[in-house]
LOVEX-183484 format. One record per atom (N, C-alpha, C, O, CB): x, y, z. Coordinates in steps of 0.05 Angstrom, whole numbers, plus 5000, padded with zeros to 4 digits. Glycine has a CB too. Example, Ala and Ser with C-alpha at 12.3 -4.5 7.8 and 13.67 -1.06 7.14 Angstrom:
2
526448865156 524649105156 526449345156 528549345169 522649115181 525749555142 527349795143 525850015157 526850235161 528249885114 
END
This chain:
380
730128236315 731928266293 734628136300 735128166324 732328566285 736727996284 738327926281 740128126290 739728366285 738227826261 742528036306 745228246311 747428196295 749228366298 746528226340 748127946272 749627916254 749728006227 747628016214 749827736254 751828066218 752728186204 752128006170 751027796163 755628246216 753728276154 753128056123 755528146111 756728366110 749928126098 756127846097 758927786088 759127866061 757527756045 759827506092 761328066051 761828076023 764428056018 766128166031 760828296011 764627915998 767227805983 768428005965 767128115947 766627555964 770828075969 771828335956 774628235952 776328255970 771528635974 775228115923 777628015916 778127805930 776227645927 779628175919 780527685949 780327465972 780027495992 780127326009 781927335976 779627785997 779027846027 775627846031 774027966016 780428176036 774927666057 771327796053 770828006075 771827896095 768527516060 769928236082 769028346093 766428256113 764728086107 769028476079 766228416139 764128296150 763028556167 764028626189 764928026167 760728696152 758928906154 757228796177 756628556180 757528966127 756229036196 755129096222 752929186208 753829396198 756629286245 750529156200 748129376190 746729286218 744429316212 746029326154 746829236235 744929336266 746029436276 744929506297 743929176286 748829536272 750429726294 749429946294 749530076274 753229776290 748130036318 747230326318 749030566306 748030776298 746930396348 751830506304 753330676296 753730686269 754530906260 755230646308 753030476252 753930446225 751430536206 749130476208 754730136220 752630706186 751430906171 751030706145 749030566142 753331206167 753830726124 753130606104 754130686090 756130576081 751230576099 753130936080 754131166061 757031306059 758331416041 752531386065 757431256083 759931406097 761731196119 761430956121 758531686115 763831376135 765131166155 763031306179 762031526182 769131186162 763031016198 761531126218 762831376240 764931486231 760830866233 762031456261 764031596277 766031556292 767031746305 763331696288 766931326294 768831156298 770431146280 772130976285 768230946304 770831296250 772931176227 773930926230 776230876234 775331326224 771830736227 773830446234 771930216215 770630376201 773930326280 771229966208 770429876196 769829616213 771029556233 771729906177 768229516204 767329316226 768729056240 768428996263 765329216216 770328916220 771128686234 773228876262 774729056261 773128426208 772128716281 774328696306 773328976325 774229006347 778128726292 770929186311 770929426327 770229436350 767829436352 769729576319 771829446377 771129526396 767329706415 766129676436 773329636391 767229856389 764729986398 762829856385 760729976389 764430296393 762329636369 759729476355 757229496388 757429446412 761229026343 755229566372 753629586388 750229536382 748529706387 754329826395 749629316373 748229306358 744929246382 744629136404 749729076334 742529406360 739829356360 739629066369 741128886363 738629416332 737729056382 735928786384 733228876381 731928686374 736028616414 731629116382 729329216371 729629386359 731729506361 727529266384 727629486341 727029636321 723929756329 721929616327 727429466294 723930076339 721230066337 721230396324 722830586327 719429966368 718030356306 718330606310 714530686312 712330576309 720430736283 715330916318 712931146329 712331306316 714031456307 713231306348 708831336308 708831576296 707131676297 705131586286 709331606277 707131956314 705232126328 706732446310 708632586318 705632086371 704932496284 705432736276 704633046284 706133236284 704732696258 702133026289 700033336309 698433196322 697832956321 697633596289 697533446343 698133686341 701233656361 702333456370 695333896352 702133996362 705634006380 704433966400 705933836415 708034296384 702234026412 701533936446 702433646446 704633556452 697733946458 699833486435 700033246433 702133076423 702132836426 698533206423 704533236409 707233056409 708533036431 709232836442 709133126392 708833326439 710233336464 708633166499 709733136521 710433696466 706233086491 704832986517 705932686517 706432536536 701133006517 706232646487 706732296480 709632236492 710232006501 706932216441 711432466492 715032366493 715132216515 717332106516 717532626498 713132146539 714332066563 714031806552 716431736547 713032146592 712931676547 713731316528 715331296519 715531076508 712431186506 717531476515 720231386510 721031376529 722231166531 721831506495 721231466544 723331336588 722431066586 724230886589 721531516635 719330976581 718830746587 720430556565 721930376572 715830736589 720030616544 720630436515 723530346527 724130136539 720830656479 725030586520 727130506534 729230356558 731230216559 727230606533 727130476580 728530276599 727129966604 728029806620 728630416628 723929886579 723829696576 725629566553 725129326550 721629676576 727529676536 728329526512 731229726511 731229896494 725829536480 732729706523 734929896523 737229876504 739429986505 735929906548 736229676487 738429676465 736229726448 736729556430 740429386459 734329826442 732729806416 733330086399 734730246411 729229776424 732730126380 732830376361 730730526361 729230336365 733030316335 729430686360 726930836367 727531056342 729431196337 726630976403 725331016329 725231176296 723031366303 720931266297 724130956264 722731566312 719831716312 719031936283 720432136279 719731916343 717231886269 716532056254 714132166256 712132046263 716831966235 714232456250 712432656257 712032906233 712932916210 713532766285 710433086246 710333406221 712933466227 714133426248 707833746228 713833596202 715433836202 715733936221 717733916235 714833996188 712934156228 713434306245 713834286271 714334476285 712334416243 713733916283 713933836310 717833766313 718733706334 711633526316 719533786289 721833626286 724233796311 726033686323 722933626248 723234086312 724734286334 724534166369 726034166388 722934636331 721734086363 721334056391 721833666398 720533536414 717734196397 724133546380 724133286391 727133306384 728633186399 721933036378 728233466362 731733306354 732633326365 734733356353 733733326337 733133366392 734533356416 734233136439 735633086459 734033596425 731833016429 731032846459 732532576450 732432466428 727032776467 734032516477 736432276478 735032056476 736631896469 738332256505 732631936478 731931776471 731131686444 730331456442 730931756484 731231916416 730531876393 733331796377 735331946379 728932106385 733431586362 735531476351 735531646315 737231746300 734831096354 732031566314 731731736290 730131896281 727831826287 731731656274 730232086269 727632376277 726932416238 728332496220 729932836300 724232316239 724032286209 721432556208 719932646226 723031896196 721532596192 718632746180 716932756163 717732686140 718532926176 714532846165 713132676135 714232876109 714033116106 708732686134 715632636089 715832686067 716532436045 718032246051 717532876068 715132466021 716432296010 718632076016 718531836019 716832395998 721032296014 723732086026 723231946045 723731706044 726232206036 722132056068 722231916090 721331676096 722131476110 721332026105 718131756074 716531526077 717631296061 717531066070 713731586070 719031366031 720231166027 723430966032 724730796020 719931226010 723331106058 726031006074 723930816088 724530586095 728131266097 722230896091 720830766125 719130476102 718930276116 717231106150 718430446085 718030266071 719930016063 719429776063 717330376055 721430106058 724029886058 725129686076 726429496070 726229996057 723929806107 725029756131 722529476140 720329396131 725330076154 724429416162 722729296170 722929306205 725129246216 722929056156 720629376219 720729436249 719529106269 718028926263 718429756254 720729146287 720328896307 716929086324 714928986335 724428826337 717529346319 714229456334 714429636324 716529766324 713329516364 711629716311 710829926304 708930096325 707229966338 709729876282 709330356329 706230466346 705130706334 706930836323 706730556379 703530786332 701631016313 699831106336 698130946344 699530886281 700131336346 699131446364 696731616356 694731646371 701031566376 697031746324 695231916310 693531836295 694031726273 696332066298 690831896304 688131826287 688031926260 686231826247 685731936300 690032166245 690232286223 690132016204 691031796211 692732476222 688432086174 687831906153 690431676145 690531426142 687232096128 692931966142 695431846132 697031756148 699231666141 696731996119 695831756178 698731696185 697631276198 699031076200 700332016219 694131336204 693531106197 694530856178 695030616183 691831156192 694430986157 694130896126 696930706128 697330466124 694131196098 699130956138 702130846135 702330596160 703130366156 704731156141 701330686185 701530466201 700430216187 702330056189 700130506226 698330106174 697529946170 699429776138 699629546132 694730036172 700630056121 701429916101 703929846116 704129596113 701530056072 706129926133 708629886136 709229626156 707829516173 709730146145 711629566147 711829206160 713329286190 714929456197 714528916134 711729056203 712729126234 711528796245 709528676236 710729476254 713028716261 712328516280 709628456292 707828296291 713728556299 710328686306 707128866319 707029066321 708829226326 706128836345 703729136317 702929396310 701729466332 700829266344 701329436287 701229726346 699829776373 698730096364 700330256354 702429746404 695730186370 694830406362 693030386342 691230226341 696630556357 693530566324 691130666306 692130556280 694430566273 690531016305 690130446267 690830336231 688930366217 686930436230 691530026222 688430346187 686430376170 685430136164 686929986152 687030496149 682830066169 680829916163 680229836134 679230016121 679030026173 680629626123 680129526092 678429776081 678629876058 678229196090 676329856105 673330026085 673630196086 671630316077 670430026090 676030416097 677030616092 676730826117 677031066114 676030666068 675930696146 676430866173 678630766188 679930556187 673930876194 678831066210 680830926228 679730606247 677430546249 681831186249 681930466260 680730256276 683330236285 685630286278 679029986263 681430086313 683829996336 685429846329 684329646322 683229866359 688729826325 690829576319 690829296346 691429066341 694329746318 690229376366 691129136390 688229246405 687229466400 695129196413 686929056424 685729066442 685729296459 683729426466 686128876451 688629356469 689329466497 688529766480 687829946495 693129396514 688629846444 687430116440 685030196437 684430416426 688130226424 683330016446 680730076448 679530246467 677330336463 679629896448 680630286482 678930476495 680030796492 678630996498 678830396525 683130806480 683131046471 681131076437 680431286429 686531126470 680730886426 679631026392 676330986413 674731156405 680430726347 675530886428 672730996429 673031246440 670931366435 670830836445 674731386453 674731656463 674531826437 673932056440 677331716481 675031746416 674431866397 672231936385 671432146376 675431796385 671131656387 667831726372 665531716393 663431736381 666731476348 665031696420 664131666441 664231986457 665831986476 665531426453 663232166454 662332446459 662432356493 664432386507 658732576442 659932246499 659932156532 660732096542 660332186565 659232066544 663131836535 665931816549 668131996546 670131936559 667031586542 668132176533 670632316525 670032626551 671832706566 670532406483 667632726552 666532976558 666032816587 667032946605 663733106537 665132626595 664232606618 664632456637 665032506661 662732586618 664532206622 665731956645 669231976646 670632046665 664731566631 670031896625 672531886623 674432146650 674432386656 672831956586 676131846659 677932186693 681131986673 682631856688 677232066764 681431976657 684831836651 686332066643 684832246634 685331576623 688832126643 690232306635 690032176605 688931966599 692932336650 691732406584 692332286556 694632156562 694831966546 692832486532 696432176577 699031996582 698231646593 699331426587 700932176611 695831716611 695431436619 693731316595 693631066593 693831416648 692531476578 691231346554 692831186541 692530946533 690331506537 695231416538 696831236498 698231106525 696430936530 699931476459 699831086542 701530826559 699230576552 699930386538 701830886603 696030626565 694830426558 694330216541 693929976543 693730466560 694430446515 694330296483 695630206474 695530136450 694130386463 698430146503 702030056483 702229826508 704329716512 706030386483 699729776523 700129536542 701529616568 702529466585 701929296528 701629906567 703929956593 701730046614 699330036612 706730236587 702830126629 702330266668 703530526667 705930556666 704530076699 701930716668 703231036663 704331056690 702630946704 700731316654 705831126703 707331146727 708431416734 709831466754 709430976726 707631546718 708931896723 710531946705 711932156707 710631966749 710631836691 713531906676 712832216658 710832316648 714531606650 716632296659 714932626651 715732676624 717532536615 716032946672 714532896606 715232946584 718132996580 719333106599 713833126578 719532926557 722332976551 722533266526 721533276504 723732646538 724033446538 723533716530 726233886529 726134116538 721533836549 728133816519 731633926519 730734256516 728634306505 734133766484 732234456524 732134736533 734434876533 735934856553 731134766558 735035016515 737535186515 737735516526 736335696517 738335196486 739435546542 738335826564 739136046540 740936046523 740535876602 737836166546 737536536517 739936706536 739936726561 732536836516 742436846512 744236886525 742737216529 740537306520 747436806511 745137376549 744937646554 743737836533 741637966535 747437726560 745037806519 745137936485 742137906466 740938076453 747937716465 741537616472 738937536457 737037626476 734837646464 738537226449 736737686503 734237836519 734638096512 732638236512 734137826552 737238196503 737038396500 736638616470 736438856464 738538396513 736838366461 734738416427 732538436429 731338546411 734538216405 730938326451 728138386456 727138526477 724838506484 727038186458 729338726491 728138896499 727638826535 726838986552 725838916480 728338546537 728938476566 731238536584 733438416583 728738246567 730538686597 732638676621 733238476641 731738286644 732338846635 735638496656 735738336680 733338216693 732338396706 736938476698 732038026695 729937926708 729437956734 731237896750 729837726704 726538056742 726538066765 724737896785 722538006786 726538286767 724937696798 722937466803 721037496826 721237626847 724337206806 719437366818 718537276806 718137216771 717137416762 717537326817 718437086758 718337086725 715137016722 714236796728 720636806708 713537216713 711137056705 710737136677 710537356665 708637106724 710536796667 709636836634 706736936631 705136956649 709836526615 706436976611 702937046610 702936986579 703837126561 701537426619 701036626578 701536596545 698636626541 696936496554 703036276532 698036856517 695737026525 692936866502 690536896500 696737416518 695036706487 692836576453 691836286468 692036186491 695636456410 690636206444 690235916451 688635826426 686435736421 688535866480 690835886416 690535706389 687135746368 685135846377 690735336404 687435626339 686035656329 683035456315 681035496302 687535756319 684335206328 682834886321 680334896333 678234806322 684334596336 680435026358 677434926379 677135286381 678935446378 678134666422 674535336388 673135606400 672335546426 671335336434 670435706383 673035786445 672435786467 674035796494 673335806518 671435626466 677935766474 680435706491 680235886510 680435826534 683035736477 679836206497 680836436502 679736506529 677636416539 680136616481 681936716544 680936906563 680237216552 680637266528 683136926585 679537316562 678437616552 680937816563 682437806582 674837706568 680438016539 682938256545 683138306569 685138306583 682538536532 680138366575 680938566607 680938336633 682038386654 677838876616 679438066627 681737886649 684637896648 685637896671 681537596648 686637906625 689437946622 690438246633 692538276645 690037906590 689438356631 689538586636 689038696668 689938896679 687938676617 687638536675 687538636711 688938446720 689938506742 684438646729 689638156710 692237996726 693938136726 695238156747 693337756718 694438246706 697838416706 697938606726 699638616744 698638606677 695838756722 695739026742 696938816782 698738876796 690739206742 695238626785 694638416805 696938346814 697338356839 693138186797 698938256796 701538106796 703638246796 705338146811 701837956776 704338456785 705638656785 705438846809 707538936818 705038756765 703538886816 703439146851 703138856862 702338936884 699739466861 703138596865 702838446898 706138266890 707738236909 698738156904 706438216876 708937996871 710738076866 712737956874 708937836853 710838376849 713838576845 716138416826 718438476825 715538656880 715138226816 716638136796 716138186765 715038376753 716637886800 716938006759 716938056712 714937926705 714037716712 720037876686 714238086687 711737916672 712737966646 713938156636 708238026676 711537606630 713337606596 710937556586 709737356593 716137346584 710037716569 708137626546 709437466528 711237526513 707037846530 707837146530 708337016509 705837036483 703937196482 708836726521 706536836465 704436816438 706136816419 708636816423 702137056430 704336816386 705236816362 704037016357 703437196373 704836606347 703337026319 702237116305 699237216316 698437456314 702436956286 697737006326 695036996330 695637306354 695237536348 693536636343 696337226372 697237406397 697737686396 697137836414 699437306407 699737806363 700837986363 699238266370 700538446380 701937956343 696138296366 695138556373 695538516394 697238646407 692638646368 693538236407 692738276437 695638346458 695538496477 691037956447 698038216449 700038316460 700838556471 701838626493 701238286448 700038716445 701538976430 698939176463 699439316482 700539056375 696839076454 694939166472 695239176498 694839396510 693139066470 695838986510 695838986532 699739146542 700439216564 694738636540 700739156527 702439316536 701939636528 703739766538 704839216527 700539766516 699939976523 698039956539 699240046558 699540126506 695839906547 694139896576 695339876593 694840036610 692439716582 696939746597 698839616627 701339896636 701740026657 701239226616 702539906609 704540056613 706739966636 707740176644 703440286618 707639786648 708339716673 711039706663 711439656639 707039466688 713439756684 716239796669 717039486672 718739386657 718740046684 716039376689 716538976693 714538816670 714738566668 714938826733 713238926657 712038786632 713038836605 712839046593 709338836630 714038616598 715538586575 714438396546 714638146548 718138466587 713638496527 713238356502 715638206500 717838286506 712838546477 714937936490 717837686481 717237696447 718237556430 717237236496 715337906445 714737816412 713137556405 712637356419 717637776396 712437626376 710937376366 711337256343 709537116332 708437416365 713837286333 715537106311 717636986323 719536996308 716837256287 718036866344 720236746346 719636446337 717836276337 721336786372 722136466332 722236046324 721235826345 722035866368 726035906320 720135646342 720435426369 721435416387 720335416409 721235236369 723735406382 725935326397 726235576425 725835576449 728735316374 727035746408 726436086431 724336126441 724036276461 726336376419 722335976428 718836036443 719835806470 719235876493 714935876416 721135546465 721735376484 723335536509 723035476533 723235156470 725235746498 727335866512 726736086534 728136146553 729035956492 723936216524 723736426534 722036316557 722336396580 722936646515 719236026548 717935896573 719535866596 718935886620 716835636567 722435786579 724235726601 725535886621 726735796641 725835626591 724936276611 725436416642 723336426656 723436636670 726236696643 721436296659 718736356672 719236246692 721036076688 716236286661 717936256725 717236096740 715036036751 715035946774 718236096751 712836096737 709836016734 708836196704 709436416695 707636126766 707436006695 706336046663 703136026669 702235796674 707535776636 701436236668 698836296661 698136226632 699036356613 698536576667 696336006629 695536016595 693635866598 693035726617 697735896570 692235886568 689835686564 690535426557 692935406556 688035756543 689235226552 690434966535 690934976510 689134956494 688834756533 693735016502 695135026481 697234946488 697734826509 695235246469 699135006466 702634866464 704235056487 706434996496 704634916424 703335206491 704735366513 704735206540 706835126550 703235646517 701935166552 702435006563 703134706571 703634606593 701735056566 702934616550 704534326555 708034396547 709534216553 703034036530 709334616535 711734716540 713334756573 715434676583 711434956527 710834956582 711234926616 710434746627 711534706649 710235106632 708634596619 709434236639 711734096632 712533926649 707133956634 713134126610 715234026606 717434176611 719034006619 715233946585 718334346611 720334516622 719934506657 721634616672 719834836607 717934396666 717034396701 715934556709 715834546733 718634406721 714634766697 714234926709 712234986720 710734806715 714735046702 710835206739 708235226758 706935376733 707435576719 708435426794 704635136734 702035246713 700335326724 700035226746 700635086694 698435516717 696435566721 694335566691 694635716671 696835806737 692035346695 691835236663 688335366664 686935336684 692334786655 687435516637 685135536640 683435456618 683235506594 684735746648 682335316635 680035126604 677435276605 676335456619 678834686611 676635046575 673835276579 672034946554 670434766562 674435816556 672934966528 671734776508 673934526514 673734336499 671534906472 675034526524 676834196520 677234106552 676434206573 680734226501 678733896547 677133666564 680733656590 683033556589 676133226535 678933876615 681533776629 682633556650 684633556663 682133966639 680533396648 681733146661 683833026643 685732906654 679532926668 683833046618 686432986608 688933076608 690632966595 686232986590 689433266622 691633416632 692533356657 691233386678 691133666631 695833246653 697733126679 699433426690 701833406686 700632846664 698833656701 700633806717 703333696730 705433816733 698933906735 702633436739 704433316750 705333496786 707333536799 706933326723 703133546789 702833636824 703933926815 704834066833 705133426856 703934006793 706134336794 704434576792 704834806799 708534396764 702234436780 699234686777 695834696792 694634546807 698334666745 695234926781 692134866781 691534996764 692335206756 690334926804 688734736750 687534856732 684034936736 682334806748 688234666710 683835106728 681235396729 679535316702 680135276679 682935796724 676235296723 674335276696 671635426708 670435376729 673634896685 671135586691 668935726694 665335546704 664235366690 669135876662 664535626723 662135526734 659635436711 660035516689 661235746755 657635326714 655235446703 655635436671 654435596656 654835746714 657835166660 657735286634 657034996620 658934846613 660635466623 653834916615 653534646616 653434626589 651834476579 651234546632 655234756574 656034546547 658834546543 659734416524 654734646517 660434666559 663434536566 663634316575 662634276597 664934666583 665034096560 667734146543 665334076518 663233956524 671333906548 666134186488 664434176466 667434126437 667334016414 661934546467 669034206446 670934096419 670434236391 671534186370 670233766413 668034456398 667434566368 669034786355 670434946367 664734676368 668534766326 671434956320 669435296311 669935526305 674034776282 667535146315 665535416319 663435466345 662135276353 663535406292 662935756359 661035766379 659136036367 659636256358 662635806413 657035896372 654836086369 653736226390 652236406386 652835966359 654536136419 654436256442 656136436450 655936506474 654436116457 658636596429 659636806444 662936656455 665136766459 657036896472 662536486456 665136376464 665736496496 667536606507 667536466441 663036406503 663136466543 664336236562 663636206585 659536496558 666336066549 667135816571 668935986584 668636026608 668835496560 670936126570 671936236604 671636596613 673136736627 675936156608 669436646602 669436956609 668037006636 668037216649 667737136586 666736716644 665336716679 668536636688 668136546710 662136406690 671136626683 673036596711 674036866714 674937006696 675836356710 673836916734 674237186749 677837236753 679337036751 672437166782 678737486759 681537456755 682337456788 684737466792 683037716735 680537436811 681837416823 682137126832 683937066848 681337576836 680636956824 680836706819 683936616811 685536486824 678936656799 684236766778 686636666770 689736816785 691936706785 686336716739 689037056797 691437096809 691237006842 692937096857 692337406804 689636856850 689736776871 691136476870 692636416888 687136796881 690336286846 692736116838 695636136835 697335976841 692336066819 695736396824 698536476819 700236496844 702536406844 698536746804 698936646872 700036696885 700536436912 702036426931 699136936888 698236246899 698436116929 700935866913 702035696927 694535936947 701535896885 703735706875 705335826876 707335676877 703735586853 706036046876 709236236881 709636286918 711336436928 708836656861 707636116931 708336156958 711935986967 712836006990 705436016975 
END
């Protein structure tokens, strides 16, 4: 894209408008109150890209580390990411997003008008295909819609993530890539470690103490007890939750935080009358994002299944202890901070089904001293 400006004639004076200046709005004065000819801070785009990875919140949050890269490959570029609604908490903060759109109408008809030097579409979803393929971009990298109405690979280098899609045997078996080294792959890059970007605001005195937390005593161990509602099979069983605590509590003498939502709220409610322990504390199960982000953030190891909890504590840094059972954990980067736990003997794990007719036994064979024997040799 061009870094010059466009000239308008206004009486005998002509004006000379910046529309690549990162700073310049349009509608308004920029934050500079100043106007373009002669401004000191002009700072203008040489790329334009944008991204759009809407669900699931795991999978937005696994994607953010391609922005360290984007960036320190194109460090004047603009980076537009649009996503769900409900992912917009967990990105308007990250310094590498210039612009944080969401699906709606408006948005989409902002994003039509435009025109990008790269587009990337990380999400196999119908619509968000559809939009990659109708919207104008230089180059497109990822997933688009096919004339005959499926998803299909945009560039070469995404082919081997969209066959992970329809390829059961590579996805379940052969396949050892992280999802980070996947989508780096599909954008032509070298995944190198780079870590999720995850901004964190510390919960003051006052707000632990709306919920009933006291002074912390550490060890912090989270215990995020759901795992979500898409796939069958996430789950651990009551009374594994229930004898870690007992486990963790008499050997470690620190706090334990029940995390979760909605889904969570009996099993919560449950395991704190069983436990009764004066170091086990409910965080509740309506809090907003952001506080669900806040509270991962007193932990210093997080017990959970594969859900948004835990890719929260890989991104916040923290020591995971991850337990699978139906999904696929070679795709999961700990980043050296965890271990992850999978039940023996369970030869139709990983299965991806949103229904089990078997009882949903992927992880009721892991034993808890298994899982608090993780706990303790990562809090060494």
């Amino acid at each position: 894209m061009g870094t010059r400006g466009f000239q308008v004639k206004k009486a005998s004076k002509t004006i000379l408008f910046q529309y690549t200046c990162r700073y310049f709005v349009g509608e308004k004065p920029c934050r500079y109150k100043r106007t373009c000819p002669g401004c000191p801070h002009f700072s203008p785009f040489t790329r334009r890209i944008l991204i759009i990875k809407l669900g699931a919140l795991g999978d937005v949050l696994r994607t953010t580390p391609l922005l360290r890269r984007l960036k320190e490959d194109f460090p004047q570029s603009q980076i537009t990411w649009l996503t769900d609604a409900a992912a917009v908490s967990l990105l308007r903060d990250n310094r590498h997003i210039d612009r944080l759109f969401h699906c709606s109408f408006e948005h989409e008809t902002i994003l039509r008008a435009e025109r990008f030097d790269l587009l990337i579409n990380l999400d196999k979803a119908p619509f968000a295909a559809a939009l990659a393929s109708l919207l104008y971009a230089k180059k497109k990298l990822g997933f688009g819609m096919h004339p005959a109405g499926a998803i299909c690979p945009l560039n070469k280098e995404a082919q081997y993530a969209f066959r992970l899609g329809v390829d059961d045997e590579l996805k379940f078996r052969k396949n050892r890539k992280t999802y980070q080294e996947i989508v780096f792959e599909a954008c032509g890059f070298r995944y190198a470690g780079e870590a999720y970007e995850l901004p964190c605001a510390d919960l003051t005195d006052d707000e632990l103490s709306r919920r009933g937390i006291p002074e912390l005593k550490r060890p912090v161990i989270g215990l995020n007890t759901g795992a979500g509602s898409l796939f069958a099979g996430k789950g651990w069983t009551r009374e594994g939750w229930k004898s870690l605590i007992d486990i963790v509590v008499r050997d470690l003498r620190g706090t334990c935080l029940l995390l979760g939502g909605e889904r969570e709220r009996e099993l919560n409610a449950w395991l704190m009358r069983k436990c009764a322990h004066p170091s086990l504390f409910d965080t509740g199960w309506d809090n907003p994002l952001p506080v669900f982000v806040s509270l991962v953030g007193l932990c210093d190891l997080v017990v959970c299944g594969d859900t948004l909890g835990m890719h929260i504590a890989i991104g916040l840094r923290k020591k995971v202890v991850a337990l699978f059972g139906s999904t696929c954990p070679q795709e999961i980067d700990l980043y050296g901070r965890g271990v992850i736990v999978q039940a023996d003997d369970i030869p139709c794990a990983p299965c991806y089904r949103r229904t089990c007719d078997k009882g949903e036994i992927c992880l009721s064979g892991i034993s808890v001293e298994t899982v608090a024997g993780a706990v303790k040799r990562l809090l060494k």
